[in-house]
Biopython code that builds the backbone (N, CA, C, O; Angstrom):
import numpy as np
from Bio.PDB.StructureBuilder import StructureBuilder

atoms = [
    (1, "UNK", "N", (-98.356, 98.529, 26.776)),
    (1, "UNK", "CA", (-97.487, 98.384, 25.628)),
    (1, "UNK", "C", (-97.259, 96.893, 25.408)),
    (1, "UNK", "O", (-96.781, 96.064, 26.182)),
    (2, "UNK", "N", (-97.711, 96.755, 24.177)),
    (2, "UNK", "CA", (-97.335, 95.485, 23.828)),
    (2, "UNK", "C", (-95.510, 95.005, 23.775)),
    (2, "UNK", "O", (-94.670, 95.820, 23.396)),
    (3, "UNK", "N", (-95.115, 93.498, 24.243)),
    (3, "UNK", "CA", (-94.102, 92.898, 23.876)),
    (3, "UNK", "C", (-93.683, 93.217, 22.538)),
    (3, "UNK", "O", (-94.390, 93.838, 21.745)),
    (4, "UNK", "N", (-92.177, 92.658, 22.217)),
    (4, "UNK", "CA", (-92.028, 92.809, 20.507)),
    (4, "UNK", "C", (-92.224, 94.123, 20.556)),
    (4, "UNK", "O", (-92.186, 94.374, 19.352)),
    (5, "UNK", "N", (-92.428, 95.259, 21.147)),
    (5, "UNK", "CA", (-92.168, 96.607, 20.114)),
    (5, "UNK", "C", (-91.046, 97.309, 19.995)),
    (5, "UNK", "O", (-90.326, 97.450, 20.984)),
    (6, "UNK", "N", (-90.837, 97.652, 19.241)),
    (6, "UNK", "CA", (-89.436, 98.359, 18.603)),
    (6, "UNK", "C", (-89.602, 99.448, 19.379)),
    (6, "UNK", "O", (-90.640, 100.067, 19.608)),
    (7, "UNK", "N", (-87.967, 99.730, 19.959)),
    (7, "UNK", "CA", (-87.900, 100.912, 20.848)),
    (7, "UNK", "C", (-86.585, 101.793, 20.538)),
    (7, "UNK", "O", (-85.524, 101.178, 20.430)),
    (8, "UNK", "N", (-86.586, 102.823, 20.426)),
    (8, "UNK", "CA", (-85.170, 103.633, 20.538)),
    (8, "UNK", "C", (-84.920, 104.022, 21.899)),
    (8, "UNK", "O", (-85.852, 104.202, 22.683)),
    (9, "UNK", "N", (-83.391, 104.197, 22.311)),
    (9, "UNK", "CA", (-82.977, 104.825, 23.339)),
    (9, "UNK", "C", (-82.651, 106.307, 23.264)),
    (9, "UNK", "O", (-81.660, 106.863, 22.792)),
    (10, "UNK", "N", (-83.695, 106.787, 23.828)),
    (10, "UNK", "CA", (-83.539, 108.293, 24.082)),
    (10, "UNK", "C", (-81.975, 109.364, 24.263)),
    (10, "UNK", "O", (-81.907, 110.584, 24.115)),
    (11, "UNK", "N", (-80.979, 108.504, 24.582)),
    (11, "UNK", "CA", (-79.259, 108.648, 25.060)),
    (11, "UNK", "C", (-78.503, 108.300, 25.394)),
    (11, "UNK", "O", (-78.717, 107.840, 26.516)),
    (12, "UNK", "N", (-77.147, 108.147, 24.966)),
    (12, "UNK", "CA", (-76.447, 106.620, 25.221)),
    (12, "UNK", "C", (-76.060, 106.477, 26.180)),
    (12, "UNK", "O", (-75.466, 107.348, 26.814)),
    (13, "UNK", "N", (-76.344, 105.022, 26.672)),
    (13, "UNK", "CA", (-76.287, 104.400, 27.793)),
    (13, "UNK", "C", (-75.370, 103.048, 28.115)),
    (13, "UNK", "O", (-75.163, 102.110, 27.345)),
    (14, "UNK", "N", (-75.000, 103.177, 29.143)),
    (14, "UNK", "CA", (-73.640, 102.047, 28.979)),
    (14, "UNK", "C", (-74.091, 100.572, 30.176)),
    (14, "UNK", "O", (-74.395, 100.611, 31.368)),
    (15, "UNK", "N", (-73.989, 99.650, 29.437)),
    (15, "UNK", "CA", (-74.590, 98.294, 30.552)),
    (15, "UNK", "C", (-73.615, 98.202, 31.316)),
    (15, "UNK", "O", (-72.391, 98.282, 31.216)),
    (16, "UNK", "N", (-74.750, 97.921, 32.522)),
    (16, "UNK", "CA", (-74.124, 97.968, 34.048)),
    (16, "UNK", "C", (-73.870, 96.452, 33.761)),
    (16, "UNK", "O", (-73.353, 95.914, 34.740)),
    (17, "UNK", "N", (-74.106, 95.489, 32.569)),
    (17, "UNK", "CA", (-73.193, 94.288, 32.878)),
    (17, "UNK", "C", (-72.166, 93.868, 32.437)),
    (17, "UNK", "O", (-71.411, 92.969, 32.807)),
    (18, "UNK", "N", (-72.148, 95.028, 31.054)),
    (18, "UNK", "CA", (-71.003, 94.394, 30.194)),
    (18, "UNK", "C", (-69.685, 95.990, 30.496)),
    (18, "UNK", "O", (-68.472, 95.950, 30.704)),
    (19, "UNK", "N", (-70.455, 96.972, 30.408)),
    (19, "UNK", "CA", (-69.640, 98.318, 30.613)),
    (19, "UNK", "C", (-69.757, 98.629, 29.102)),
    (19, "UNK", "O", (-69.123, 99.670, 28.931)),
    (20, "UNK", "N", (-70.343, 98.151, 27.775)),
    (20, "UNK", "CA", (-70.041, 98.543, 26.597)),
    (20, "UNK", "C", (-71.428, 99.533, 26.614)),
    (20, "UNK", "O", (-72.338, 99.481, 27.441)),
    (21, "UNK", "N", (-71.309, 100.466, 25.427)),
    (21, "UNK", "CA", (-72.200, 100.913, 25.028)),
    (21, "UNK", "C", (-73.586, 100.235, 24.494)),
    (21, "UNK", "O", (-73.469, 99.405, 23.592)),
    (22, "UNK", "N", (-75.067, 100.574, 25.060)),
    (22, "UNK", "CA", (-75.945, 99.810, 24.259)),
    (22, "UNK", "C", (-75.982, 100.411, 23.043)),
    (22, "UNK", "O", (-75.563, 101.537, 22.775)),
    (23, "UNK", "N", (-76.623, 99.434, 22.136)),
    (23, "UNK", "CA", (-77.281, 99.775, 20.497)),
    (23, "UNK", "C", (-78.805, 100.863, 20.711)),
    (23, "UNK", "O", (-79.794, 100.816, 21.442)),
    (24, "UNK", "N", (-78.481, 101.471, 20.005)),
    (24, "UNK", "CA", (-79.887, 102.568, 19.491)),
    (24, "UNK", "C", (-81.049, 101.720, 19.688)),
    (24, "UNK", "O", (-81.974, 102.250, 20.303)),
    (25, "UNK", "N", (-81.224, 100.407, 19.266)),
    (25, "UNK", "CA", (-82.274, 100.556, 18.795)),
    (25, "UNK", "C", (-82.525, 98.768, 19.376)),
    (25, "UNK", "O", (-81.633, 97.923, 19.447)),
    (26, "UNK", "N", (-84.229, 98.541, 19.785)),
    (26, "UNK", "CA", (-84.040, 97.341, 20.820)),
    (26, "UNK", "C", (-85.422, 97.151, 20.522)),
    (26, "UNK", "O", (-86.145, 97.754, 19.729)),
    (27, "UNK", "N", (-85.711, 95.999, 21.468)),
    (27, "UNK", "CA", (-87.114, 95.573, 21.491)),
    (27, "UNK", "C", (-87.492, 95.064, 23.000)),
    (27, "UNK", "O", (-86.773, 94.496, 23.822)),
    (28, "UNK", "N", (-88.985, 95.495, 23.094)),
    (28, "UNK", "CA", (-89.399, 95.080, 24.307)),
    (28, "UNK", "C", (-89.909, 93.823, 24.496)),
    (28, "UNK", "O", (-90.739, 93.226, 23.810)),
    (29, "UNK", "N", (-89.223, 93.405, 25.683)),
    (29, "UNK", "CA", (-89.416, 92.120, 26.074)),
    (29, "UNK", "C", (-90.591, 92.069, 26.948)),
    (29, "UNK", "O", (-91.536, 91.330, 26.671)),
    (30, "UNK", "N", (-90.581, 92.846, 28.032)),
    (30, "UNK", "CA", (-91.544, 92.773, 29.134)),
    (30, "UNK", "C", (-91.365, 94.023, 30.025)),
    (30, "UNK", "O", (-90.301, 94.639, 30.101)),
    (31, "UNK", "N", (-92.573, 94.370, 30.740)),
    (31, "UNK", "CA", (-92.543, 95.575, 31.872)),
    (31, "UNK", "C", (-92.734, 94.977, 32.778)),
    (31, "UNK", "O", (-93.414, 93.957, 32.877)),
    (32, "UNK", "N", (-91.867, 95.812, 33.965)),
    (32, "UNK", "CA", (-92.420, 95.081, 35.111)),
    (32, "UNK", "C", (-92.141, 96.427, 36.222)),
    (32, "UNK", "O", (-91.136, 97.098, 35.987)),
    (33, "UNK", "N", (-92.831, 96.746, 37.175)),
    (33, "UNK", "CA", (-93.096, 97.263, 38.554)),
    (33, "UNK", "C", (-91.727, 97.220, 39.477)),
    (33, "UNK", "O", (-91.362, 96.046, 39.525)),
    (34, "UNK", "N", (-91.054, 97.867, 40.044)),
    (34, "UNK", "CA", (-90.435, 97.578, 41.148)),
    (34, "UNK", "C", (-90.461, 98.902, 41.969)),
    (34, "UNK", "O", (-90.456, 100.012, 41.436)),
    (35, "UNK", "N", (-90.486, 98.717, 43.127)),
    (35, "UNK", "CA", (-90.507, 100.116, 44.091)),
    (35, "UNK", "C", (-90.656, 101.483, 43.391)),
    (35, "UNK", "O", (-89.885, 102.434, 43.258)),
    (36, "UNK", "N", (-91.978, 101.234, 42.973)),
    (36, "UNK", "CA", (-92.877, 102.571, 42.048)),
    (36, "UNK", "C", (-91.997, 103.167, 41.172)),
    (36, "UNK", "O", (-91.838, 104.382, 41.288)),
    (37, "UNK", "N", (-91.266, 102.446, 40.143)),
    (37, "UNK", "CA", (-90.657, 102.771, 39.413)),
    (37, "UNK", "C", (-90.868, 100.895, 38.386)),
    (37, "UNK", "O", (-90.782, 99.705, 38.688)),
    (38, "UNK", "N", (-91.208, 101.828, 36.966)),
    (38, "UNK", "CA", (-91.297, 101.063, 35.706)),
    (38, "UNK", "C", (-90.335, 100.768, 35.072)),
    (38, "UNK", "O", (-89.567, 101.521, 34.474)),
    (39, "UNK", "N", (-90.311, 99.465, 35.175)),
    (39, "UNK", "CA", (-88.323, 98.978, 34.433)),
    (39, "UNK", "C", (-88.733, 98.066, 33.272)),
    (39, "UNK", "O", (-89.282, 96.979, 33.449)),
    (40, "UNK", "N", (-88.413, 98.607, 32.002)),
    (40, "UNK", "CA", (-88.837, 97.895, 31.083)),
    (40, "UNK", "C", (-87.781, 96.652, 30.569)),
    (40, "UNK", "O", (-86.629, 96.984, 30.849)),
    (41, "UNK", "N", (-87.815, 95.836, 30.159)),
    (41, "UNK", "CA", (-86.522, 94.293, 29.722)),
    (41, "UNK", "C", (-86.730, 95.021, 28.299)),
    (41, "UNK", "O", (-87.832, 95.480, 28.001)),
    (42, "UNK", "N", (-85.540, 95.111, 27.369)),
    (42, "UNK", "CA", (-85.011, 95.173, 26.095)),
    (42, "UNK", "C", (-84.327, 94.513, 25.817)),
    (42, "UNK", "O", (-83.155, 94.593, 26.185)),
    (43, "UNK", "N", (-84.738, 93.676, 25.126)),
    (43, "UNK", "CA", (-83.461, 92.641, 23.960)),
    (43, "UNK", "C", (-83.034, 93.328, 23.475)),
    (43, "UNK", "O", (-83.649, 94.384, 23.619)),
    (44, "UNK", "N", (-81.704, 93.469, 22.506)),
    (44, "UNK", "CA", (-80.608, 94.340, 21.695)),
    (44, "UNK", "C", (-80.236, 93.561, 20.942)),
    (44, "UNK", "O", (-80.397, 92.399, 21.315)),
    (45, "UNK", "N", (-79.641, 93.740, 19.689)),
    (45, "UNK", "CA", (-79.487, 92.800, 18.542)),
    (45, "UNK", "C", (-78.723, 91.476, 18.554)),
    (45, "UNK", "O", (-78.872, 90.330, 18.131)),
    (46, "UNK", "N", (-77.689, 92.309, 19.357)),
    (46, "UNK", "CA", (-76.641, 90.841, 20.165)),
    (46, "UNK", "C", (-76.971, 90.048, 20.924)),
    (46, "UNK", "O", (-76.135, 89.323, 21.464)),
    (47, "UNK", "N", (-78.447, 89.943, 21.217)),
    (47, "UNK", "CA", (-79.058, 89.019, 22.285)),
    (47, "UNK", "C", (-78.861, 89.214, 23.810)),
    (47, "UNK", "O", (-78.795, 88.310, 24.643)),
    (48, "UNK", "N", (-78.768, 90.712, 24.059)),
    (48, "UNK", "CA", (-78.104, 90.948, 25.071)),
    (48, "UNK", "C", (-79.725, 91.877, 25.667)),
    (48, "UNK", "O", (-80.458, 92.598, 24.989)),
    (49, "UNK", "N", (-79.858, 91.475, 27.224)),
    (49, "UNK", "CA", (-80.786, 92.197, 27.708)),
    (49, "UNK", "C", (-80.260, 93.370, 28.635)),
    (49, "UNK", "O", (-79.082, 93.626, 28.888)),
    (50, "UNK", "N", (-81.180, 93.901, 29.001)),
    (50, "UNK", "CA", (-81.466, 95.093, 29.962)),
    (50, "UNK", "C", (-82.476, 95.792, 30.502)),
    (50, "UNK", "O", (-83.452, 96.110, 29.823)),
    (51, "UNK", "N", (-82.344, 96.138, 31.901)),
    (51, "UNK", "CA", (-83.271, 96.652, 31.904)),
    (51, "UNK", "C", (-83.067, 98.289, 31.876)),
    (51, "UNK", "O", (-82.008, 98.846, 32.162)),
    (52, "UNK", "N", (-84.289, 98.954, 31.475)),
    (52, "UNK", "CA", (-84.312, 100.059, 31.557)),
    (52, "UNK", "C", (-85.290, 100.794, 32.050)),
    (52, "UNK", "O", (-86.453, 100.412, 32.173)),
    (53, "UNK", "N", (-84.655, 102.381, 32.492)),
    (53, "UNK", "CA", (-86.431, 102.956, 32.481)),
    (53, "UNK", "C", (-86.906, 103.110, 31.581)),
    (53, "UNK", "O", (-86.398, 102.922, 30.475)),
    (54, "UNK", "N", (-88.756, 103.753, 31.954)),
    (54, "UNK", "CA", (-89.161, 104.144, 30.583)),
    (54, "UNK", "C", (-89.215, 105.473, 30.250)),
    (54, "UNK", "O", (-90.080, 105.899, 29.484)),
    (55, "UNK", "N", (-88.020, 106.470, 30.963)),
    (55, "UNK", "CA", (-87.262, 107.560, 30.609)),
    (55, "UNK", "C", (-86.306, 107.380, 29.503)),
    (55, "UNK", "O", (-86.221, 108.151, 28.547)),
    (56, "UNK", "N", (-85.922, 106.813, 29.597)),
    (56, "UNK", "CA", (-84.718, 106.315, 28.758)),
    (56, "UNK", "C", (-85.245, 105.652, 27.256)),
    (56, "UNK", "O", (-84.355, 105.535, 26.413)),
    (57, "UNK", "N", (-86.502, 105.250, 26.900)),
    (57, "UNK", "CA", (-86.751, 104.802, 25.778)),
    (57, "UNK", "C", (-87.927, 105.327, 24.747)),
    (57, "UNK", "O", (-88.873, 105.883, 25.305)),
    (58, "UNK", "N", (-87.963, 105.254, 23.792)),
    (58, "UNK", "CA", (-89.201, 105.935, 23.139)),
    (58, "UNK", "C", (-89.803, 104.885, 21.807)),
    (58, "UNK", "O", (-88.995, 104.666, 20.904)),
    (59, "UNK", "N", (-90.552, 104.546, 21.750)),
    (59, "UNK", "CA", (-91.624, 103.812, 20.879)),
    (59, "UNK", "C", (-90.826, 104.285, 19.165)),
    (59, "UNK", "O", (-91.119, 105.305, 18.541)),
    (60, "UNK", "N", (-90.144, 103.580, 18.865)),
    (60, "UNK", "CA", (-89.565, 103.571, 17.303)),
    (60, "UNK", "C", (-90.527, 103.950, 16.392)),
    (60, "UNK", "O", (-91.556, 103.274, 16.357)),
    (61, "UNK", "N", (-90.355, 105.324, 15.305)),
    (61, "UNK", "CA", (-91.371, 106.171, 14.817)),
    (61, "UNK", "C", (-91.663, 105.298, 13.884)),
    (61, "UNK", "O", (-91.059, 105.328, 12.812)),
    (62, "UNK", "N", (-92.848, 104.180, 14.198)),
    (62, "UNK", "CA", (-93.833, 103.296, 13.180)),
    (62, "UNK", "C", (-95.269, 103.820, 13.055)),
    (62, "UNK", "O", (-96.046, 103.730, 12.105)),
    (63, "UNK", "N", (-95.420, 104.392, 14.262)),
    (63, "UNK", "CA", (-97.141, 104.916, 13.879)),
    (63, "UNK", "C", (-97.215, 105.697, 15.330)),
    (63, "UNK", "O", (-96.500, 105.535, 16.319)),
    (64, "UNK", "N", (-98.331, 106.609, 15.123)),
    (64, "UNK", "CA", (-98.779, 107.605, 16.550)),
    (64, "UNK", "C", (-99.724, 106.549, 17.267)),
    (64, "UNK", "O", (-99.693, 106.492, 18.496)),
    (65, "UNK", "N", (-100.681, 105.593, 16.445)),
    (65, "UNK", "CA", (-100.866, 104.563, 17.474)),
    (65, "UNK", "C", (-100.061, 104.148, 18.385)),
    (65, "UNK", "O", (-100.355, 104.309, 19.570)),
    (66, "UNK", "N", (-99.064, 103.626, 18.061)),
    (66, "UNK", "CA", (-97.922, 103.062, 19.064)),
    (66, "UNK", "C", (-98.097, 103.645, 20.639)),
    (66, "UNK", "O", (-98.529, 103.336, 21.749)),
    (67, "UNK", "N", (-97.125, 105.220, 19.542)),
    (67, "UNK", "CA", (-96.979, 106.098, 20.392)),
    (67, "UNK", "C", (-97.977, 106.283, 22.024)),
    (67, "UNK", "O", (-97.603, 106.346, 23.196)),
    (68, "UNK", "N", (-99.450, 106.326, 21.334)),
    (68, "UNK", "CA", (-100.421, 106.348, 22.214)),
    (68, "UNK", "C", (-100.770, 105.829, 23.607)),
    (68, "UNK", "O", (-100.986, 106.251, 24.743)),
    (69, "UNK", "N", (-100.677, 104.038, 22.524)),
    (69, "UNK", "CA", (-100.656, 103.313, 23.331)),
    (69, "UNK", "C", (-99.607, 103.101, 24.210)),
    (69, "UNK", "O", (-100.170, 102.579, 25.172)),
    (70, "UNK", "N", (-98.099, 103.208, 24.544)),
    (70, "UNK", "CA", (-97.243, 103.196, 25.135)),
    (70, "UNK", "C", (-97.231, 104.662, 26.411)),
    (70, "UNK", "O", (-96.394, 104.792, 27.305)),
    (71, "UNK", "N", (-98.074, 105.339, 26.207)),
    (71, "UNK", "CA", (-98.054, 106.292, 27.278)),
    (71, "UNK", "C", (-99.338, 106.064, 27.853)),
    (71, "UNK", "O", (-99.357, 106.433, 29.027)),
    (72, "UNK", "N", (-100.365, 105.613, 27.469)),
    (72, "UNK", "CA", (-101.465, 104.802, 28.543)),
    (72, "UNK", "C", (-101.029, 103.675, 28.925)),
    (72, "UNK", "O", (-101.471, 103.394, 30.039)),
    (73, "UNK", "N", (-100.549, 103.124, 28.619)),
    (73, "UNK", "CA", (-99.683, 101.831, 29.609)),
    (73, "UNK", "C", (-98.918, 101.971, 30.126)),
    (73, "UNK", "O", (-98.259, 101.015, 30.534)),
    (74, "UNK", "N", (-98.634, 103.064, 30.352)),
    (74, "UNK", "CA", (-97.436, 103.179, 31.413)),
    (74, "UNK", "C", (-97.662, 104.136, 32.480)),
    (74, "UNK", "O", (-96.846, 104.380, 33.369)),
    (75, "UNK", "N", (-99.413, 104.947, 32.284)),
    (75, "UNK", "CA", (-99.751, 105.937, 32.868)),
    (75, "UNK", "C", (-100.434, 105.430, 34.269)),
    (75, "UNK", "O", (-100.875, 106.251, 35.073)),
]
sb = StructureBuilder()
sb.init_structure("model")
sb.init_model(0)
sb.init_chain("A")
sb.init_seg("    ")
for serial, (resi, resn, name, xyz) in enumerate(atoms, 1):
    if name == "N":
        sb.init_residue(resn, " ", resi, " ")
    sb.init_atom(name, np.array(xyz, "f"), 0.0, 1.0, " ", f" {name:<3s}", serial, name[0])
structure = sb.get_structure()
């Protein structure tokens, strides 16, 4: 999955830094690996990051390409 892609959050979720609710709707910064589990970085409109799984997010309905590609990259 490419950087820059628009992502929705699958259900609301509250940051473990601030305690507020995140925004719907985010962009990917970067994936990264940690103890066999995929934690993706999301920017949020407020300039605020996070990480998340990639349970928690789904490819913003722009095209089934996307779609595609975001579940072979993560497979």
């Amino acid at each position: 999955m490419a950087a820059r892609t628009k992502l929705n959050l699958t259900r609301t979720i509250r940051s473990s830094k601030t305690g507020l609710l995140l925004p719907r709707e985010g962009t990917l910064i970067s994936v990264t690996e940690n103890l066999g589990r995929t934690l993706l970085l999301v920017e949020f409109e407020n300039g605020q990051n996070e990480y998340l799984f990639e349970n928690e997010v789904e490819i913003k309905e722009e095209s089934g390409a996307l779609q595609e590609q975001f579940s072979v990259a993560l497979s």
